[in-house]
N, C-alpha and C positions, 0 to 999 in steps of 0.2 A: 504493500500500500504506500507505504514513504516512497520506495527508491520510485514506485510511478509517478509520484507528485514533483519528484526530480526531473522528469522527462519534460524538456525543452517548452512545447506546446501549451504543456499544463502550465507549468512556470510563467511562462509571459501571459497567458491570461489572467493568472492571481496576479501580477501585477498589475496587469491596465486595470482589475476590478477596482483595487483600493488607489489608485492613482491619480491625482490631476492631470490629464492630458497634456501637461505644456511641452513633452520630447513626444518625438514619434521613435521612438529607438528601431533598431535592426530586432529582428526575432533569435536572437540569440542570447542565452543565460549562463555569464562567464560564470567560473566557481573558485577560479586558481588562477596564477598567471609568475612567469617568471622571465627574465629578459626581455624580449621584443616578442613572446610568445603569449596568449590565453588561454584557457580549455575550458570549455563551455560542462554545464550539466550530465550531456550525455558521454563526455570524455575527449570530444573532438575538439584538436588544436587549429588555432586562427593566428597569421601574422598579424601582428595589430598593427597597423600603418597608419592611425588619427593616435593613437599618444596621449587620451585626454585633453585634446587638444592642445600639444605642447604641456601636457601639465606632466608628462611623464618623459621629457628629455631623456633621463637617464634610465629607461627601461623598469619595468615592474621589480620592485622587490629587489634592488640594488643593494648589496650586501656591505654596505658601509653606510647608507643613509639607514636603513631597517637598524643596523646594531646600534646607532647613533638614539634613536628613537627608544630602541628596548633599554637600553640604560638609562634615558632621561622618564622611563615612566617608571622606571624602578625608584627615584628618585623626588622628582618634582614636574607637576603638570601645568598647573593653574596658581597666580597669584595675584594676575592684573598688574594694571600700572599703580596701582596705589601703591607698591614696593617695588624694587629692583630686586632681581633675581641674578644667579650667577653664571646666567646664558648670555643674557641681552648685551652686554657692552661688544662680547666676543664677535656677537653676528652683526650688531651695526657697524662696530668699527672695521669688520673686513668687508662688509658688503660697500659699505661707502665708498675702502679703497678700489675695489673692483670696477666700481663704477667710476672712482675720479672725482669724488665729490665729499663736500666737508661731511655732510648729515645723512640720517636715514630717518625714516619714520616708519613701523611696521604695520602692517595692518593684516586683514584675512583676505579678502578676495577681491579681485581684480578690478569688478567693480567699485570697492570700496579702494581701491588706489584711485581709479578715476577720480572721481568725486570727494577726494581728499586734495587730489591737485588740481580741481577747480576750484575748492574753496580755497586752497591757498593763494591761488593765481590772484582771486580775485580780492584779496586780504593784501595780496602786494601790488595791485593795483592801485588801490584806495591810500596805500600808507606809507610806500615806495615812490609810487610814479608819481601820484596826483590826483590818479581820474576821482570827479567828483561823486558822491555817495549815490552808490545805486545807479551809475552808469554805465560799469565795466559790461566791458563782452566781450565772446571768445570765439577766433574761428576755426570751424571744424571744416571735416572734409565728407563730400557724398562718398553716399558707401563704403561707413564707417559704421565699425561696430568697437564701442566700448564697455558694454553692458548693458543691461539694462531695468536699471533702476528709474523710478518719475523721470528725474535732472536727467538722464543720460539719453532716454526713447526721444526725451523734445528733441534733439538734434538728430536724430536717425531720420536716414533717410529709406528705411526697412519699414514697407507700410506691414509685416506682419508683427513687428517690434514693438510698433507703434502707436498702430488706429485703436482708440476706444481707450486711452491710456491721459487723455488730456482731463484739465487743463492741463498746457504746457508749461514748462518753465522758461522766462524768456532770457535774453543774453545770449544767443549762438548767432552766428553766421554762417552757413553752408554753402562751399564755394567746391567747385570740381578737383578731384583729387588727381595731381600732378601737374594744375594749372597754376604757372605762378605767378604769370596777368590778372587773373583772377583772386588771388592771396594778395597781391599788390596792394589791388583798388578795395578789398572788405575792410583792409586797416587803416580805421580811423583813429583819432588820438586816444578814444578810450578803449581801445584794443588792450588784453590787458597779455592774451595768450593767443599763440595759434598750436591747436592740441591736433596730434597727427598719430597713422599709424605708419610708420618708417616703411614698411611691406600691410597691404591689406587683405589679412588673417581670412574673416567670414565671408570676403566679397568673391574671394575664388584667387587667393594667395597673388592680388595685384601688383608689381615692383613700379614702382613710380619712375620717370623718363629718367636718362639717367641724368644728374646734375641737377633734379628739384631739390633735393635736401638737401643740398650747397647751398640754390638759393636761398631756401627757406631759412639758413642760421643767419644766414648774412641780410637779409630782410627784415627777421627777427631783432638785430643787432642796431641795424641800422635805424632798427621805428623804437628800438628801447620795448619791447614785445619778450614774451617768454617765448619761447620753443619747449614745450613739453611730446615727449616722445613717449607713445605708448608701447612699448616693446615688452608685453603682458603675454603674446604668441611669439614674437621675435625675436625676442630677446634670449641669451643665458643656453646662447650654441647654437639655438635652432639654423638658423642661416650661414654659418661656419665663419662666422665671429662670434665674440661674446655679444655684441649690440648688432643688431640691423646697420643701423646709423653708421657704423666701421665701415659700410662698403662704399661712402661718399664721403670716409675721416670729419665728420659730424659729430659733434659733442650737443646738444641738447641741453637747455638750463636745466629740467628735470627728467627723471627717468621717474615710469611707472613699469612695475614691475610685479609680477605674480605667476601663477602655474608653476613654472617649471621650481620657481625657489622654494616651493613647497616638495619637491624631492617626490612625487606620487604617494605621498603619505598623510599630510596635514594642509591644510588650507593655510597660504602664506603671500602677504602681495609686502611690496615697499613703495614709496617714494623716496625718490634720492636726488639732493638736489646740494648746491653751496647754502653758508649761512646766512647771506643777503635775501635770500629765495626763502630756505624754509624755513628759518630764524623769525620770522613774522607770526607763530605759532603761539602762544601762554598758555599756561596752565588754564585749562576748562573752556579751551575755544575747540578743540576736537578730540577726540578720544574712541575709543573700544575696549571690551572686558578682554577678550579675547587678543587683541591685537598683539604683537610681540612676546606673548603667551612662551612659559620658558619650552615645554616640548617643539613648541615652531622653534624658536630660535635656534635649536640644537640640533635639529634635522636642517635647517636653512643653514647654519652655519658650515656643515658638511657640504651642502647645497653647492655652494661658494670657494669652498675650498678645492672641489671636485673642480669646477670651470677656473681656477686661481693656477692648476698643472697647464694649462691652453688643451690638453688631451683631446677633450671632445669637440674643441671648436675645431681643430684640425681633424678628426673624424667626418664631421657635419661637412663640410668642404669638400674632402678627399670622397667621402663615397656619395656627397652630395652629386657632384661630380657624373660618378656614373649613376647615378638614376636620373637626374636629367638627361644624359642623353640617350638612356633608355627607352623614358620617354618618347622624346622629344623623334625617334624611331618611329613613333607610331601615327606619327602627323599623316594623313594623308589616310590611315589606313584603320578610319574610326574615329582619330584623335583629330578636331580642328584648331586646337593651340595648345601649349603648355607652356606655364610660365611658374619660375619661381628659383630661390637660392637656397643653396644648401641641400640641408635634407628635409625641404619642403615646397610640395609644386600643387599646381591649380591646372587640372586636364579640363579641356572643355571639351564633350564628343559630340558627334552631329545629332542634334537633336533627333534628324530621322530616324538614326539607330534606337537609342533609348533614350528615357531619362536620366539625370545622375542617379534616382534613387533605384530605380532599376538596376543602374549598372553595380551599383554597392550590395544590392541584394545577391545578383549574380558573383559578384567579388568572396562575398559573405560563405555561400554554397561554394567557390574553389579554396575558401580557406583565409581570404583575407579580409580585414576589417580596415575600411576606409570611411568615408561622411561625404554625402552632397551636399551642394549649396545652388540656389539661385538656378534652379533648373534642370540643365545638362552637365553641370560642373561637378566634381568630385577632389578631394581634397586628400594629398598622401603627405602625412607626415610621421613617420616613423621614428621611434627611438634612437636617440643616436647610439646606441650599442650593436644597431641594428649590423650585419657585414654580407662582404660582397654577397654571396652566394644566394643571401636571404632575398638584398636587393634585385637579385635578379630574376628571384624566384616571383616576387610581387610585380616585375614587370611583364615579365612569362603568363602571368594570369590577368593582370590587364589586357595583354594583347589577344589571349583568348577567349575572355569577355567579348572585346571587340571582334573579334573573328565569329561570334554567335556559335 
């Protein structure tokens, strides 16, 4: 009676029973997982090529973040910022240096970086720059996805993000993403930020012309503007640097950051920024119980120290390498674009063939797990632990996806 309620079918219908609808997931019920590999219910393994989206960089169950983790619950879990604990100095002060920046602030999730560095932005607008009270605004870019909390859906330009979610909250400008004519003319004097994603993650892993994120710092610079970089998917190896931003030598006044710094274990995001930027903070103007929590710290601090060797960003690169042109193989014969850096690409197929979501389900059934977006698109981002063989094996099954 048990081991049948374990069988796959049954399993995903107890869940959609007691579920809010907000994922459509895949019909798949992982149970274990180790490396770049899962194994569902009924015992069948899947190459995972979505990662958590980026929140699993370093592969499931990576034997230095897990031990890191088992020893700080033996230990200390929970104490909030009302105290300091003897995680927290360790992980801000090397994540900060990682980043190149005086400060960190931690938080839990990615959306909650977001909307940590818009209220900061908009705190160093008001008390830095000038702008007068309640006039800052920040411009964002179409087909962007930062999360989605109230503050964040007002700026999507994702009507399924978004319809039915208003009122909105105002203070955005949404200008085309890689237009830098268009970034030009939204910035007016009470510009306080222009918030970006370096690579855009949910839009179908877009890289912007090459040379806009030159402009943009030196734009930034020039109008006295923050540059905040969301590198929340981007960032922390995915792209075979440690930043997006590295591949146009782009430093950013803020870094937001999450997924991957939580090690596939704990919920962990930062903002990372100098002390003129996030220095503008006091006691009782922002906060979380959870935030900088000592077990995050302890597994982030691992986190950090893993991308601190360059190991996986030279990984990300090197086999990012050949799975683009793996891909990039199958133009023509299914596939009508791919784009993307490192060990992370955006397949568009011809929609006559299938959809993405079809083509993932078909993926699902040869054993690997991928994620569509936005139609016909599908989205590969795999572990960076992932190696050749594996890589080629997940290209081997795209192609015969696409070959029906």
């Amino acid at each position: 009676m048990i081991e049948d309620m374990l069988r796959t079918p049954a399993a995903v219908q107890d869940a959609e029973r007691h579920t809010a609808h907000n994922y459509h997931p895949l019909p798949v019920v992982i149970s274990s997982a180790e490396g770049a590999w899962v194994t569902d219910v009924d015992g069948k393994r899947y190459l995972d090529c979505l990662a958590g989206y980026s929140a699993l960089n370093f592969g499931h169950r990576h034997p230095t973040l897990i031990a890191a983790a088992h020893a700080q619950l033996d230990k200390l879990t929970l104490t909030s910022r009302a105290f300091l604990h003897d995680q927290f100095a360790d992980f801000c002060r090397e994540l900060a240096a990682l980043c190149g920046k005086d400060l960190v602030l931690p938080m839990n999730t990615g959306a909650e970086a977001v909307e940590t560095g818009i209220k900061v932005a908009r705190k160093w607008g008001y008390q830095v720059k000038g702008v007068p009270a309640g006039q800052a605004n920040i411009v964002v870019a179409e087909g962007n996805f930062h999360g989605r909390t109230t503050t964040i859906v007002s700026f999507s330009t994702d009507s399924d993000a978004r319809a039915d979610f208003g009122p909105y909250t105002p203070g955005f400008r949404i200008v085309p993403y890689g237009d830098l004519a268009a970034l030009t003319e939204a910035i007016d004097e009470h510009t306080v930020a222009v918030l970006l994603e370096p690579i855009q993650g949910e839009q179908g892993v877009v890289v912007p012309p090459e040379g806009y994120l030159h402009g943009v710092r030196l734009l930034c610079t020039e109008r006295n503007v923050l540059f905040i970089a969301d590198e929340i998917q981007s960032g922390l190896g995915r792209t075979g640097t440690t930043f997006a931003c590295e591949h146009e030598g782009v430093v950013p006044d803020m870094y937001l950051l999450g997924k991957a710094l939580g090690g596939g274990i704990v919920p962990v995001s930062a903002v990372a920024a100098d002390t003129d930027v996030l220095g503008v903070l006091q006691p009782g103007q922002h906060g979380s119980t959870f935030g900088g929590n000592p077990l995050a710290c302890a597994v982030a601090t691992e986190v950090v120290r893993l991308l601190a060797t360059g190991e996986f960003q030279r990984r990300s690169a090197a086999l990012g390498e050949r799975l683009q042109a793996g891909l990039r193989g199958l133009i023509g014969k299914g596939l009508v674009a791919v784009r993307g850096r490192g060990l992370w690409a955006g397949l568009d197929i011809d929609p006559a063939l299938m959809s993405g979501r079809e083509a993932c389900e078909r993926l699902m059934e040869r054993g690997v797990l991928a994620k569509d977006t936005h139609g016909s698109t599908i989205r590969l981002a795999p572990p960076l632990v992932i190696n050749e063989e594996e890589i080629d094996h997940a290209v081997a099954q795209v192609a015969a996806v696409l070959a029906g």
